[in-house]
BALOBA-1460 file (C-alpha; in Angstrom, 3 decimals):
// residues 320
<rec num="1" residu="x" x="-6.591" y="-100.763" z="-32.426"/>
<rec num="2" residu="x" x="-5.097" y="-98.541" z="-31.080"/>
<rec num="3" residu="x" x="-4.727" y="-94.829" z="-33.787"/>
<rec num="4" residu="x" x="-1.231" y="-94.056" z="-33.972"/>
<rec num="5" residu="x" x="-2.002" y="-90.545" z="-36.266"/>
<rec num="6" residu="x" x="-1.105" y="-87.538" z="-35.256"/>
<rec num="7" residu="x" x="-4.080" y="-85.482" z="-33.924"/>
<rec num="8" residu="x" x="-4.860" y="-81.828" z="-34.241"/>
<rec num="9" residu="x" x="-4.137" y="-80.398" z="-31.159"/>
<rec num="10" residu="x" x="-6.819" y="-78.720" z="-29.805"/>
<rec num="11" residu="x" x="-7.445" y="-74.780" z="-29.182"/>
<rec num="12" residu="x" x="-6.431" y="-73.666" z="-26.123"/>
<rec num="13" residu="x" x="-7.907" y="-70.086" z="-25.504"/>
<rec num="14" residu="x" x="-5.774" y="-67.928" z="-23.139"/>
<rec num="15" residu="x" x="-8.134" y="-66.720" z="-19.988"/>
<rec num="16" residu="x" x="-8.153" y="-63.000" z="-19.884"/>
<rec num="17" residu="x" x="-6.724" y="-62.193" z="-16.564"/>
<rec num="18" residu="x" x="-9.609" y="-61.538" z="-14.260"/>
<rec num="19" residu="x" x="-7.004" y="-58.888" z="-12.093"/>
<rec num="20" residu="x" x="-8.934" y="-55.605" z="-10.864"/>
<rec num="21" residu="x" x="-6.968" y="-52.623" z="-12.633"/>
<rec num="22" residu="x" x="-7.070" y="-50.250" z="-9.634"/>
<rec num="23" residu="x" x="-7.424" y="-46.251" z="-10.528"/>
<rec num="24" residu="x" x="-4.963" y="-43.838" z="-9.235"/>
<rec num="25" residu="x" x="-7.092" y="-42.256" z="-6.246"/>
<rec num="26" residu="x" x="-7.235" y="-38.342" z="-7.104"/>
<rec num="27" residu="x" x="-5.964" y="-35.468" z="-5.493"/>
<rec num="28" residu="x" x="-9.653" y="-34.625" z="-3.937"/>
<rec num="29" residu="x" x="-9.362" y="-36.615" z="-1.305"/>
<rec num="30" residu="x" x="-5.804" y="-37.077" z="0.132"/>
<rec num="31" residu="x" x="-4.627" y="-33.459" z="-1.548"/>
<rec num="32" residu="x" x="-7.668" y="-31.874" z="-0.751"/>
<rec num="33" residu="x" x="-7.302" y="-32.628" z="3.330"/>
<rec num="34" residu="x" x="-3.449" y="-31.746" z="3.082"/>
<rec num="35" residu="x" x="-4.054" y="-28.508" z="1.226"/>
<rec num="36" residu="x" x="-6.797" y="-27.706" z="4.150"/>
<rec num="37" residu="x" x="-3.965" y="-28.862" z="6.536"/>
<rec num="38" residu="x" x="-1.618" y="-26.172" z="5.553"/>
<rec num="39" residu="x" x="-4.172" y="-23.568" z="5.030"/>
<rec num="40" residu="x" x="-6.006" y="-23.626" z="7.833"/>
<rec num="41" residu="x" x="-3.014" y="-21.626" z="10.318"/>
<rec num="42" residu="x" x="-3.306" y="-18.733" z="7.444"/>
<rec num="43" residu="x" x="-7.110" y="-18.219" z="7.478"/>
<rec num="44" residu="x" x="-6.973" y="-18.412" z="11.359"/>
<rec num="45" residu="x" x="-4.617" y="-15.803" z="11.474"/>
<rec num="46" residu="x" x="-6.561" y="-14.212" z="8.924"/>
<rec num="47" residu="x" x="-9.809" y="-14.123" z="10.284"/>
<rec num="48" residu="x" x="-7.798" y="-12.995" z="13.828"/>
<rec num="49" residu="x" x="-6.335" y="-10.182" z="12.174"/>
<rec num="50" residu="x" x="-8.310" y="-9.200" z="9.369"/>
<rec num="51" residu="x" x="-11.820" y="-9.972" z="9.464"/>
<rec num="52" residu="x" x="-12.551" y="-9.907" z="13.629"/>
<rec num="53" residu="x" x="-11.461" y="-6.621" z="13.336"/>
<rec num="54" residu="x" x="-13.371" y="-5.212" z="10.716"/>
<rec num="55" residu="x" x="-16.432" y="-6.659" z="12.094"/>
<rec num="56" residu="x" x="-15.901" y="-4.883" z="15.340"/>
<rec num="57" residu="x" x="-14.647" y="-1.487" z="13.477"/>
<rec num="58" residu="x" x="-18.784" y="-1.908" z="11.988"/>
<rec num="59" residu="x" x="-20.132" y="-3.031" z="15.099"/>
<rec num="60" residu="x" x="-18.473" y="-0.484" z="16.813"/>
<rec num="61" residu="x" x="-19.680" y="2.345" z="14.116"/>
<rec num="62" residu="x" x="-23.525" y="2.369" z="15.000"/>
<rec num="63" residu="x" x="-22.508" y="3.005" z="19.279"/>
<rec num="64" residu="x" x="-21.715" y="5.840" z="20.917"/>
<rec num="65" residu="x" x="-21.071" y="6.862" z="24.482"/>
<rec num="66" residu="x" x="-23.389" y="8.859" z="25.968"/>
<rec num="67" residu="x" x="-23.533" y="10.623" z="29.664"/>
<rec num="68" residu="x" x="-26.816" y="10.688" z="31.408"/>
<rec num="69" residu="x" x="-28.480" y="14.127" z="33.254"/>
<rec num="70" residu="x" x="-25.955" y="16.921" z="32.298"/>
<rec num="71" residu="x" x="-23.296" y="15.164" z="31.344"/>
<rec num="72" residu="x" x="-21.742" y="14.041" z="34.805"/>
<rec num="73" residu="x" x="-23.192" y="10.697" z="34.905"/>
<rec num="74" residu="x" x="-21.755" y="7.404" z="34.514"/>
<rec num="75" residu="x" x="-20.780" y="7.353" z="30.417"/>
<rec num="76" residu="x" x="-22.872" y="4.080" z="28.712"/>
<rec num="77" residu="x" x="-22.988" y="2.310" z="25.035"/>
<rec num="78" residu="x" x="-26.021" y="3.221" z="22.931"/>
<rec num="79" residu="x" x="-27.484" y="2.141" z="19.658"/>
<rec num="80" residu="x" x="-27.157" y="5.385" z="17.600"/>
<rec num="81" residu="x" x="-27.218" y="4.092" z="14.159"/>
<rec num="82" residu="x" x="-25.938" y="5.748" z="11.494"/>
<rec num="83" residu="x" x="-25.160" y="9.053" z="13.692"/>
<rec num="84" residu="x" x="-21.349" y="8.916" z="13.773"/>
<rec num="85" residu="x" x="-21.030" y="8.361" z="10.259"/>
<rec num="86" residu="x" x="-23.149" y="11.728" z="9.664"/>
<rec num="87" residu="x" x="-21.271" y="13.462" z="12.598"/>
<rec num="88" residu="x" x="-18.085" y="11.902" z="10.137"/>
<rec num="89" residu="x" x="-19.124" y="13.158" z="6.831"/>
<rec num="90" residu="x" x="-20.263" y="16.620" z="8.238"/>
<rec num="91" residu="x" x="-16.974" y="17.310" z="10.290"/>
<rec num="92" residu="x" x="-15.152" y="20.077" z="8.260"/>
<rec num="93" residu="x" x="-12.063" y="18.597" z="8.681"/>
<rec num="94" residu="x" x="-12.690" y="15.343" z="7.548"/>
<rec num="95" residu="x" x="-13.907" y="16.908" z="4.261"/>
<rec num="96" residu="x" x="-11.204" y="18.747" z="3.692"/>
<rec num="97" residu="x" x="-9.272" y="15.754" z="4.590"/>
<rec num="98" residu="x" x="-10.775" y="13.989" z="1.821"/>
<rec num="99" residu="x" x="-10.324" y="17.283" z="-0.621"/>
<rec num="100" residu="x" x="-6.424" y="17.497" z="0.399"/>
<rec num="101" residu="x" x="-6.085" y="13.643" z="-0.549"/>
<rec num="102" residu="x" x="-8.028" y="13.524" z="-3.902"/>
<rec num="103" residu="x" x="-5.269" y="16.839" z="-4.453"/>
<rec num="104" residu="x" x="-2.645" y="14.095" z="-3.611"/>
<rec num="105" residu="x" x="-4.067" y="11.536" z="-5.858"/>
<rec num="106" residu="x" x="-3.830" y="13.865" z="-8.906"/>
<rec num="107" residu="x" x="-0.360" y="14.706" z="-8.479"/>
<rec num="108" residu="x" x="0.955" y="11.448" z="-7.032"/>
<rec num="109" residu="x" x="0.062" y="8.569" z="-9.551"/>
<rec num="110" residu="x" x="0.622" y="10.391" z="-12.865"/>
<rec num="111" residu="x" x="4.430" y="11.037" z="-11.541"/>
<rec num="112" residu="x" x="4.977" y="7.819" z="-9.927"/>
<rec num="113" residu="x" x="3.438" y="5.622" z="-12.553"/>
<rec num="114" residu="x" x="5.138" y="7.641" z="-15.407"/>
<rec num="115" residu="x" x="8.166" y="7.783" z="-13.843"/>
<rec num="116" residu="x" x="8.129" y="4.032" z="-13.247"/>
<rec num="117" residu="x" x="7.030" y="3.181" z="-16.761"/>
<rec num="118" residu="x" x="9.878" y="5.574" z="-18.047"/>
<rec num="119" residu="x" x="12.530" y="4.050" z="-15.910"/>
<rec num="120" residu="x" x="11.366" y="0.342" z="-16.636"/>
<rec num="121" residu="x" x="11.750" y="0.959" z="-20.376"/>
<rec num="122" residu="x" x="15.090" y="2.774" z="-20.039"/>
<rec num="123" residu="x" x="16.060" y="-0.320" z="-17.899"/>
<rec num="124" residu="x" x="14.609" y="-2.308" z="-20.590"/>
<rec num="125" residu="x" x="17.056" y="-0.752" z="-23.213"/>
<rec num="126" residu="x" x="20.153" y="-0.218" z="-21.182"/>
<rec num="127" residu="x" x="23.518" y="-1.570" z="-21.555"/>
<rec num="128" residu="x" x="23.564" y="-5.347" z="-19.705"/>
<rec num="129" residu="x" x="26.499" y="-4.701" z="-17.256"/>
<rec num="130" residu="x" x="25.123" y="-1.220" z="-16.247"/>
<rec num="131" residu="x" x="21.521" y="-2.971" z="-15.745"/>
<rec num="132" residu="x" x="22.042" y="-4.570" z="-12.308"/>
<rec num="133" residu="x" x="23.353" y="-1.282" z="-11.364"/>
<rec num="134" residu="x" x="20.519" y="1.260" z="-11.931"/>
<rec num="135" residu="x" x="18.502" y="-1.580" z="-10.583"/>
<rec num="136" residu="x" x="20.403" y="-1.294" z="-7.462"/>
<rec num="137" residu="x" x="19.839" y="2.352" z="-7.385"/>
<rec num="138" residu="x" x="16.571" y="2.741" z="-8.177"/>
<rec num="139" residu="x" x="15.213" y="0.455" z="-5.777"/>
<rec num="140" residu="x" x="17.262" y="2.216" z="-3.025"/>
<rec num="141" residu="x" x="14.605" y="4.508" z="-1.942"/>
<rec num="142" residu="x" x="12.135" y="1.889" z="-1.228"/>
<rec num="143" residu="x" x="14.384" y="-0.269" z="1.177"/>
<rec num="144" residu="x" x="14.170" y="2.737" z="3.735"/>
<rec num="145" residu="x" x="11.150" y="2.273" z="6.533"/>
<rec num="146" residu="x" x="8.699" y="5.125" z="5.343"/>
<rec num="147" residu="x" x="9.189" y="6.540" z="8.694"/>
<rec num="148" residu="x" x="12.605" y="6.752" z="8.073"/>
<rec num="149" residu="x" x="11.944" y="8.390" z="4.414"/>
<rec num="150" residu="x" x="10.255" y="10.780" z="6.228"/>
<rec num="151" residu="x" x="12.690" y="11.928" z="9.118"/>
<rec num="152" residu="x" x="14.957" y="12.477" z="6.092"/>
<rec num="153" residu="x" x="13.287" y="14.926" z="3.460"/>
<rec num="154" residu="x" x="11.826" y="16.843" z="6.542"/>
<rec num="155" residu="x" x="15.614" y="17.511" z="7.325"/>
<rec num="156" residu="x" x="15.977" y="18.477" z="3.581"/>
<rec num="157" residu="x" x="13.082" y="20.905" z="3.665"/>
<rec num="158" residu="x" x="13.527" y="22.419" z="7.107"/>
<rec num="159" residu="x" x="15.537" y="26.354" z="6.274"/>
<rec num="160" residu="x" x="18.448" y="26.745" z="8.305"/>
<rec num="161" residu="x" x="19.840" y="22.771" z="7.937"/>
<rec num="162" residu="x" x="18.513" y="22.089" z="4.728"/>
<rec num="163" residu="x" x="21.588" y="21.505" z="2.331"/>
<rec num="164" residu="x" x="18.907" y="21.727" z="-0.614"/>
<rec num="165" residu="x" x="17.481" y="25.404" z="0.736"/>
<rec num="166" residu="x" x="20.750" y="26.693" z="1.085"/>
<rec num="167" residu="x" x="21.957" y="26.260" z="-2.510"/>
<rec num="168" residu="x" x="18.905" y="27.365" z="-3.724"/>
<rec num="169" residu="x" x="19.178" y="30.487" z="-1.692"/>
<rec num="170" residu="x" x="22.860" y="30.943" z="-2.997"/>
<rec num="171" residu="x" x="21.489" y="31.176" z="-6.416"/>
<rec num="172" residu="x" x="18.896" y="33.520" z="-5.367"/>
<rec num="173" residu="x" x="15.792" y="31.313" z="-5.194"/>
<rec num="174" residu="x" x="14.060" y="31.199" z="-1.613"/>
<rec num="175" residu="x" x="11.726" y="28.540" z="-0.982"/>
<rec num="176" residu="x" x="10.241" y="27.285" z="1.717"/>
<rec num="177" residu="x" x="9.006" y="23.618" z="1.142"/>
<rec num="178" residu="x" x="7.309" y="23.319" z="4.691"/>
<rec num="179" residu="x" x="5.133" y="26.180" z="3.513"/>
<rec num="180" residu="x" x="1.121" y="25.824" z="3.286"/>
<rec num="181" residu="x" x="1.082" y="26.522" z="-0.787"/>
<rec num="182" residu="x" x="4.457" y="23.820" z="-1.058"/>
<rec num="183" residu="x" x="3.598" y="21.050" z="1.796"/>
<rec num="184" residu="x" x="1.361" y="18.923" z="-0.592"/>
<rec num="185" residu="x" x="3.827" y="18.590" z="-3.717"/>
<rec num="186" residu="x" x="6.614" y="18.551" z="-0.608"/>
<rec num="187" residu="x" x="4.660" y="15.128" z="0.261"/>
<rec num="188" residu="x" x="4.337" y="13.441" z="-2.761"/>
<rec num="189" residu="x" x="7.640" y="14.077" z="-3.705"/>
<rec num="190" residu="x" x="8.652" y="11.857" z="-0.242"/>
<rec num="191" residu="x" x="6.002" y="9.511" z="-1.432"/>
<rec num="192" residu="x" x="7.416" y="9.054" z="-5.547"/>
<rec num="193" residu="x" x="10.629" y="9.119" z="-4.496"/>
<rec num="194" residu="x" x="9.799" y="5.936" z="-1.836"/>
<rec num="195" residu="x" x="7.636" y="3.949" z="-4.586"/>
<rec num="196" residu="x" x="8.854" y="4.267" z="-7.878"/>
<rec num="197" residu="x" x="11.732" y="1.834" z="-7.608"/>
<rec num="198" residu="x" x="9.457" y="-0.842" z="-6.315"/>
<rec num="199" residu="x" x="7.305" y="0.081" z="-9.367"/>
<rec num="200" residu="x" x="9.832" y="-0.306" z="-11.612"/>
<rec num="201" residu="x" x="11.154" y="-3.714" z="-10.594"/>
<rec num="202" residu="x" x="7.013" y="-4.655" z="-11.162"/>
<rec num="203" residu="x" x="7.302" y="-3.586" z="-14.890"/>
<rec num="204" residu="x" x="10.789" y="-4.050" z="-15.721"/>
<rec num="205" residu="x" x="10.135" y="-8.074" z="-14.557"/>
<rec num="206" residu="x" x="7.010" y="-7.917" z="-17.116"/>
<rec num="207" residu="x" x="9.105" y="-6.233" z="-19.901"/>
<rec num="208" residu="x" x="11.541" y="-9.197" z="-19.687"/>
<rec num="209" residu="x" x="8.528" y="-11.479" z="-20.535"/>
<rec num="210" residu="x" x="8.023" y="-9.646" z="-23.758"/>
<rec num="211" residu="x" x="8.930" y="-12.178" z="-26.576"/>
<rec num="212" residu="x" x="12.366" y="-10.820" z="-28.168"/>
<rec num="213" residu="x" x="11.021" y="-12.260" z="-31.402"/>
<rec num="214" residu="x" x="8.030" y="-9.288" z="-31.803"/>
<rec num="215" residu="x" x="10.500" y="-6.759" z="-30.795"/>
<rec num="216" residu="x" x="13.427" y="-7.974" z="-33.332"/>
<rec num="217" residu="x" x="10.665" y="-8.147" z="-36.098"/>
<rec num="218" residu="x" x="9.942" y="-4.236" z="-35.159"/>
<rec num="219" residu="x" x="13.592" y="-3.465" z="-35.718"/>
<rec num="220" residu="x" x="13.395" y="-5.401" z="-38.614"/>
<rec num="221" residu="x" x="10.896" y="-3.321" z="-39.940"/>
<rec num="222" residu="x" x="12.348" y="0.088" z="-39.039"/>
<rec num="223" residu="x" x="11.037" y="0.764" z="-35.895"/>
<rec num="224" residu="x" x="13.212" y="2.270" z="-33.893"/>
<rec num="225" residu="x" x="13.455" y="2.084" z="-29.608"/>
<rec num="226" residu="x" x="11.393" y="4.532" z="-28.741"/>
<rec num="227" residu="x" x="8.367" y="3.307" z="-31.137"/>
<rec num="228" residu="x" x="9.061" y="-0.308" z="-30.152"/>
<rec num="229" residu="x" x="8.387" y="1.008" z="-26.618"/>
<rec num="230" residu="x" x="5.216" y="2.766" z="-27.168"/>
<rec num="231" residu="x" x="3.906" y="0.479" z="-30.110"/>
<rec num="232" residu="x" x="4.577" y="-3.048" z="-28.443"/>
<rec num="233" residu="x" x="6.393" y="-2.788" z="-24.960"/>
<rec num="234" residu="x" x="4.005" y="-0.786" z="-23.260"/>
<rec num="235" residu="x" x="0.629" y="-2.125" z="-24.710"/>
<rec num="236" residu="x" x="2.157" y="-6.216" z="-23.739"/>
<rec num="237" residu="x" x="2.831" y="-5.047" z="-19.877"/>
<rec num="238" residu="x" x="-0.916" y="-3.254" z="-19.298"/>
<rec num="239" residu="x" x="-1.870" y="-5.941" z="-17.228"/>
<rec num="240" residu="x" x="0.972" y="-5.360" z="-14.547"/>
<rec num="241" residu="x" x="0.304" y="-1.668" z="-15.389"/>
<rec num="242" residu="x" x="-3.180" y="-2.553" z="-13.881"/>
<rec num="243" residu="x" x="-2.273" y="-4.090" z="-11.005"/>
<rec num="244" residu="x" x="0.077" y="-1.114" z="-10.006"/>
<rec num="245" residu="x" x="-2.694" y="0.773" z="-10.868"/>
<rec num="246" residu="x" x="-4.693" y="-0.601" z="-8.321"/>
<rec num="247" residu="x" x="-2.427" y="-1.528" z="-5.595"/>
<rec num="248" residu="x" x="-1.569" y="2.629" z="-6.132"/>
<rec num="249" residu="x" x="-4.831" y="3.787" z="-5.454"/>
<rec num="250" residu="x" x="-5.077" y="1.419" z="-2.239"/>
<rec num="251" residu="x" x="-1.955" y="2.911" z="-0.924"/>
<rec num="252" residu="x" x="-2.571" y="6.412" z="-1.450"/>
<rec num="253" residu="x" x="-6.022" y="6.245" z="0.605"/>
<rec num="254" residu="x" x="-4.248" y="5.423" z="3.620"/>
<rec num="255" residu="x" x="-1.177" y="8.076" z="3.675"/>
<rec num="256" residu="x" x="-0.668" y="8.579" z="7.330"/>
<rec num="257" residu="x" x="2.876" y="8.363" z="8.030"/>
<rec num="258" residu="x" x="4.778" y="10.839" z="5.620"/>
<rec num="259" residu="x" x="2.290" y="13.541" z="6.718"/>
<rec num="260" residu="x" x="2.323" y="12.638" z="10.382"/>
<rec num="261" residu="x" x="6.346" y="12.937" z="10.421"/>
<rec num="262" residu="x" x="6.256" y="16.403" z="8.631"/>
<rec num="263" residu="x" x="3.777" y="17.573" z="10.755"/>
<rec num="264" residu="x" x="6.081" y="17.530" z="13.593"/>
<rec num="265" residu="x" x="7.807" y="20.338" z="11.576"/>
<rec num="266" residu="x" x="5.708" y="22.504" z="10.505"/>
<rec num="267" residu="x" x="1.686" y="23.924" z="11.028"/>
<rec num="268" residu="x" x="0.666" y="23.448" z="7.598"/>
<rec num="269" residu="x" x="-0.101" y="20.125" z="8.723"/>
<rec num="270" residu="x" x="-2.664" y="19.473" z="11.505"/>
<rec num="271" residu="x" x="-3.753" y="16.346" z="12.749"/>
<rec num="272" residu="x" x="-6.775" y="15.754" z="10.780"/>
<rec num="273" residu="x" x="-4.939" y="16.785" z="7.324"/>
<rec num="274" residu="x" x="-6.073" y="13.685" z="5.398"/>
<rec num="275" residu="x" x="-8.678" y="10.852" z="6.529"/>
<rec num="276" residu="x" x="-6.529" y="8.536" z="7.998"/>
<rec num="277" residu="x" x="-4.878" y="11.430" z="10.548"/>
<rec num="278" residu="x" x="-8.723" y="12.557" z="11.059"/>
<rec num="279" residu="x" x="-9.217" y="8.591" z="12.450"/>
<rec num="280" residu="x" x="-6.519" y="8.189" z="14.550"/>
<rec num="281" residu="x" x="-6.819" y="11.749" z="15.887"/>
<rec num="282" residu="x" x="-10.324" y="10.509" z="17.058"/>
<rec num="283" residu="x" x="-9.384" y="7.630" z="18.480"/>
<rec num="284" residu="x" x="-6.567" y="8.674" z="20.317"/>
<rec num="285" residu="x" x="-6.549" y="12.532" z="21.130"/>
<rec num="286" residu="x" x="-10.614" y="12.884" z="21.316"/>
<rec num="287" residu="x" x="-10.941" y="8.782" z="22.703"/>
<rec num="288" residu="x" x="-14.310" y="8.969" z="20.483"/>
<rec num="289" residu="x" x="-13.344" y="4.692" z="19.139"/>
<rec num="290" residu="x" x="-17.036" y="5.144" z="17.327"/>
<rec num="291" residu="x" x="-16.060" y="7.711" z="15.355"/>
<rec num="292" residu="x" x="-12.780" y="6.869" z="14.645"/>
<rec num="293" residu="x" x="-14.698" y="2.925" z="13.499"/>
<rec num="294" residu="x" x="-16.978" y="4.873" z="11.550"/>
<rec num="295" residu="x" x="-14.397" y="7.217" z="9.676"/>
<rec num="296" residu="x" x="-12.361" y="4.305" z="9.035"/>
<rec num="297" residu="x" x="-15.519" y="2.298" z="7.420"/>
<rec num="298" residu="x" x="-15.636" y="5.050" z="5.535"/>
<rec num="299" residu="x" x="-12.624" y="5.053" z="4.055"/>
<rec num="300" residu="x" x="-12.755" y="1.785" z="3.539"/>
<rec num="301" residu="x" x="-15.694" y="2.220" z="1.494"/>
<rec num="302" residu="x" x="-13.890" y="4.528" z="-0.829"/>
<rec num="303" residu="x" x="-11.061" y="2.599" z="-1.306"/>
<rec num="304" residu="x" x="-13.467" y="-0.484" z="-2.393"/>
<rec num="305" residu="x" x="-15.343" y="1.911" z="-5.041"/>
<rec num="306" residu="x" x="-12.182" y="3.334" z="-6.392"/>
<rec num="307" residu="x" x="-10.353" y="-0.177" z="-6.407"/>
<rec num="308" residu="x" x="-13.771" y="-1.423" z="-8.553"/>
<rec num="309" residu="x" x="-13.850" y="1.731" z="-10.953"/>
<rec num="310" residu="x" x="-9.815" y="1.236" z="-11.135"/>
<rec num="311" residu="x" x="-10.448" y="-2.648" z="-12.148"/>
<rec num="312" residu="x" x="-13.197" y="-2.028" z="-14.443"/>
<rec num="313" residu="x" x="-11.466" y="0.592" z="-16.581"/>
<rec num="314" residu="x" x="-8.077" y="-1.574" z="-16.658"/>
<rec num="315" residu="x" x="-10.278" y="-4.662" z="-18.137"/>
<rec num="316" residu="x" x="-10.909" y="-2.732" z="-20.709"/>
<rec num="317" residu="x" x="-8.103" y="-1.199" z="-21.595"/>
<rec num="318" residu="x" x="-6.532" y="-4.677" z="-21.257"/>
<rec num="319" residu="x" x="-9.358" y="-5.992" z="-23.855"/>
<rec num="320" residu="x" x="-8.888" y="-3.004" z="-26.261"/>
């Protein structure tokens, strides 16, 4: 017979699908060949421009040209070590050179930095329509080719044409800013006048990062602008403080063309009056290339221990 009740039916288990989940590949492989792609033009034009030369500029350092017998004879390259940078660092010039800048240093950054962080935080605090304009003006200066900076204030010093000299002398004060004891200031005033604006944007961007909550608890609390500034502005923006710091120092180790320009003008400034004018004096009005390599190693030099020392002492501060 035949079982006409119903049965149970049976189980069925559903078959996990046996499909391969595939991983998303990673960026190390495809990314990692396109990044190379587009990087590999800039560090071929960087190792052109950059780092060929400064191997050459050391290569170049330990040779010098000597002339056989008495000096007539055909000129030829010689292994002289570490002669041209002694010849370098005993040249009276270069010395002084090196006095005249550190001179430079002292009077530069304290006015351009403090000017900068002054006019960041008066930008900070102004007025929002009149904002855009003192941006405007202050950042003037530093759209004009340093070349062109310097053409200008040697018109403003020079007596006779100077529109600055000759309403000073109508009040009865003579000056002569092309004079030996008034050159240097003279300089750095070219120099702040060309930098600070492009300092100030630098801080006055990292000033609008400060959270406007801190600052309206501080006025909450009493304090007013000026110890909002000091107290909280100005400790929040050290690290951009540091890295004008340092980009600062850089810079004013190679001043060449503000004194260059001036010199035209006046004999208070020779050739060799800092480093930089010692090197390319060397290179190009004595055609000694080893010398000039070697001076310009040394400079080099300085700049890296003063950009260390300026790095390490910023770290600190920025930890403090």
């Amino acid at each position: 017979m035949v079982n006409l009740a119903p049965t149970k039916p049976a189980s069925r288990v559903a078959a996990a699908p046996t499909s391969t989940i595939r991983k998303p590949r990673g960026l190390s492989g495809t990314g990692g060949r396109t990044a190379a792609l587009f990087l590999t033009p800039f560090f071929a034009v960087f190792a052109l421009a950059m780092v060929a030369p400064v191997i050459y500029s050391i290569v170049l350092s330990f040779f010098a040209q000597q002339k056989s017998g008495l000096g007539f004879g055909e000129a030829k390259t010689a292994f002289v070590g570490l002669e041209n940078y002694l010849q370098v660092l005993q040249s009276e010039a270069f010395v002084g050179g090196i006095g005249r800048l550190a001179l430079y240093c002292a009077l530069y950054i304290p006015c351009m930095v403090g000017g900068a962080v002054a006019f960041a935080l008066l930008l900070d605090a102004a007025v929002a329509r009149a904002r855009k304009l003192f941006q405007l003006f202050v950042f003037l200066p530093h759209a004009v080719p340093g070349v062109i900076a310097a053409l200008i204030w040697a018109y403003m010093y020079t007596p006779g044409v100077s529109p600055i000299v000759s309403v000073l002398e109508t009040g009865g004060i003579s000056l002569n800013f092309l004079d030996a004891h008034l050159i240097l200031p003279s300089i750095v005033n070219i120099a702040v006048w060309e930098w600070t604006g492009y300092n100030v944007i630098v801080l006055f961007t990292a000033l609008q990062a400060v959270p406007r909550e801190v600052l309206e608890a501080a006025r909450v609390d009493g304090a007013g602008e000026i110890r909002a500034a000091l107290s909280i502005k100005l400790p929040l923006i050290l690290p951009a403080l540091s890295v004008i710091m340092l980009f600062t120092v850089i810079g004013t180790l190679q001043l060449f063309t503000e004194p260059s320009i001036i010199s035209k003008a006046t004999a208070s400034v020779t050739s060799t009056w800092v480093p930089n004018m010692w090197a390319y004096d060397a290179a190009f009005n004595r055609h000694n290339l080893n010398q000039a390599a070697a001076a310009s190693i040394i400079i080099a030099l300085m700049a890296a221990v003063l950009s260390w020392a300026v790095t390490r002492f910023s770290s600190r501060m920025n930890k403090a």
